[in-house]
Phi, psi and omega in degrees: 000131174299117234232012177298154178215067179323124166236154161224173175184143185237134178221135178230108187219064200061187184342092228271001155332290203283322194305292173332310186283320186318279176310345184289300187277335159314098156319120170115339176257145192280346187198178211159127187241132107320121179193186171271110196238146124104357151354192167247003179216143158337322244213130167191172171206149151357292206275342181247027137355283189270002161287299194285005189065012205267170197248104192301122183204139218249140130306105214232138169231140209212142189291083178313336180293350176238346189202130196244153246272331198276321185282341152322299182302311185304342183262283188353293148005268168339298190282349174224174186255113215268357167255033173244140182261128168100312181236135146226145183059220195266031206251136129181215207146168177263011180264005178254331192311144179252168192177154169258108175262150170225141175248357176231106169320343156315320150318317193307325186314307178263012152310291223274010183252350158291343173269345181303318198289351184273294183327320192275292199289338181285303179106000200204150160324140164268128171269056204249114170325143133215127192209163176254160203298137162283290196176195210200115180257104202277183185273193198265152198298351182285340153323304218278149189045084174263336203269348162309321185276343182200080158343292158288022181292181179318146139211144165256021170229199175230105199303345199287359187277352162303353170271325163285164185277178159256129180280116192254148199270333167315318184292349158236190207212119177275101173315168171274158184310338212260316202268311184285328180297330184267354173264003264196136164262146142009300202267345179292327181273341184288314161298276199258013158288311198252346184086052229251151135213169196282139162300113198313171216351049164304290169287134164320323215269344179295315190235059188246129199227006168267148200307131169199203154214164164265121187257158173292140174271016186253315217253325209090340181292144205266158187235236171312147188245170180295330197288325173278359194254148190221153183283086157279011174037025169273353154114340191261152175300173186211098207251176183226351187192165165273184179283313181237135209276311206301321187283037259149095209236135173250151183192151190274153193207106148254037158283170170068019156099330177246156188276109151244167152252131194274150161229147192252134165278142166359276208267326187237030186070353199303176171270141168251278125190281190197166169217158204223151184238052169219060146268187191272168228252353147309335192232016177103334177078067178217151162217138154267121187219124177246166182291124183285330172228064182261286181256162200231128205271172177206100191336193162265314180294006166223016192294325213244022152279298190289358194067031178212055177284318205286011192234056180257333153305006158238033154230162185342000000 
């Protein structure tokens, strides 16, 4: 007897080419369809789209038991831009347009509260569809795996991100300024309530290589893996990526006479430090360089105590 627990959901997120393979590489799920969803006819092809309305969109089917309907949306997300009509990437037309079709009304409940927190996060409507599937026509075979069959076709999106988890910002919570001076040493807050930084080789943590990760020290939400950090010998921790792309806010910081870009965590806003484009070139050529007490480092032998059994595979 199987021990699968088969789900489906149709996401239409522009060009169904990038959408497909993406989810194709997203753990738990079992398949990805190209196909036509929600049109004006029963009926459609390729070449007849833009007569019939309907909206290229993949079918993703997925094991709940391993990966669930909300972390399905959050990677949807990831990938598009839910306040453009019409258009992603260089594509467009109403046959690019995005949207969530559900086919178990059950669903809908964590649908409509993931489109609440994007509305909320976004600050404006999404111009994102959400309706339940008329139907779904897949596409034609030349479609179906097309970035398989031809690794340097078009995609507007980047399927390799799909390898990061997605980190969902509901499980933490930024205390109040009152809460954080008391949880907080003097100097942690200063860095990151205030925009501090640490005197260099200053932290335990700059020059330290065991497997964990690092987390914000105001919210607990993960920034970095042990797997990304590298020795720049700048006195500071040094990263090549974040854990997750999402957990990272960017902002131009022209103080002290220089052009930097500041990096903020997400859920709690911290000052973190900057990030610079001379790390190694093997690893994207980026280095992050942070504040050691910015963040609270968490072995690997204590992460699944600590709650973060579900990121242990991405570190060392």
């Amino acid at each position: 007897m199987s021990n699968l627990n088969n789900r489906m959901i149709y996401l239409a997120g522009g060009c169904f080419w990038g959408v497909e393979e993406y989810f194709s590489r997203v753990p738990g799920v079992l398949d990805a369809v190209s196909g036509y969803a929600n049109g004006r006819s029963e009926t459609t092809r390729y070449e007849l789209i833009g007569q019939t309305g309907h909206a290229e969109t993949v079918q993703v089917t997925y094991d709940a038991n391993k990966v669930s309907l909300r972390e399905i949306l959050l990677h949807f997300f990831r990938i598009i831009n839910p306040l453009s009509k019409n258009k992603q990437g260089n594509d467009v037309g109403t046959q690019y347009r995005t949207g969530v079709y559900y086919t178990d009304a059950n669903d809908l409940s964590t649908i409509e509260q993931v489109f609440q927190e994007m509305t909320e996060q976004y600050g404006q409507p999404l111009a994102v569809e959400l309706l339940p599937l008329k139907h779904f026509i897949p596409a034609e075979d030349y479609h179906q795996d097309y970035l398989k069959k031809n690794p340097n076709g078009y995609c507007h999106i980047n399927v390799n991100q799909a390898a990061s988890p997605v980190i969902d910002a509901s499980a933490y919570h930024k205390p109040n300024q009152e809460e954080l001076k008391e949880s907080l040493s003097s100097e942690a807050y200063a860095v990151t309530q205030e925009n501090g930084t640490e005197r260099a080789f200053t932290s335990p943590l700059w020059n330290q290589f065991e497997p964990g990760i690092y987390v914000d020290v105001a919210t607990g939400e993960p920034l970095f893996s042990s797997k990304d950090k590298f020795d720049s010998a700048c006195g500071w921790p040094s990263f090549s990526r974040p854990i997750s792309p999402e957990v990272a806010n960017y902002k131009e910081d022209h103080s002290h006479n220089m052009d930097r870009i500041e990096v903020r965590s997400r859920v709690g806003n911290s000052h973190l430090g900057h990030v610079f484009p001379d790390g190694p070139r093997d690893r994207g050529g980026l280095r992050y360089c942070i504040n050691g007490l910015a963040t609270r480092f968490i072995p690997k032998a204590d992460m699944a105590k600590e709650g973060y059994a579900y990121l242990l595979d991405q570190v060392d």
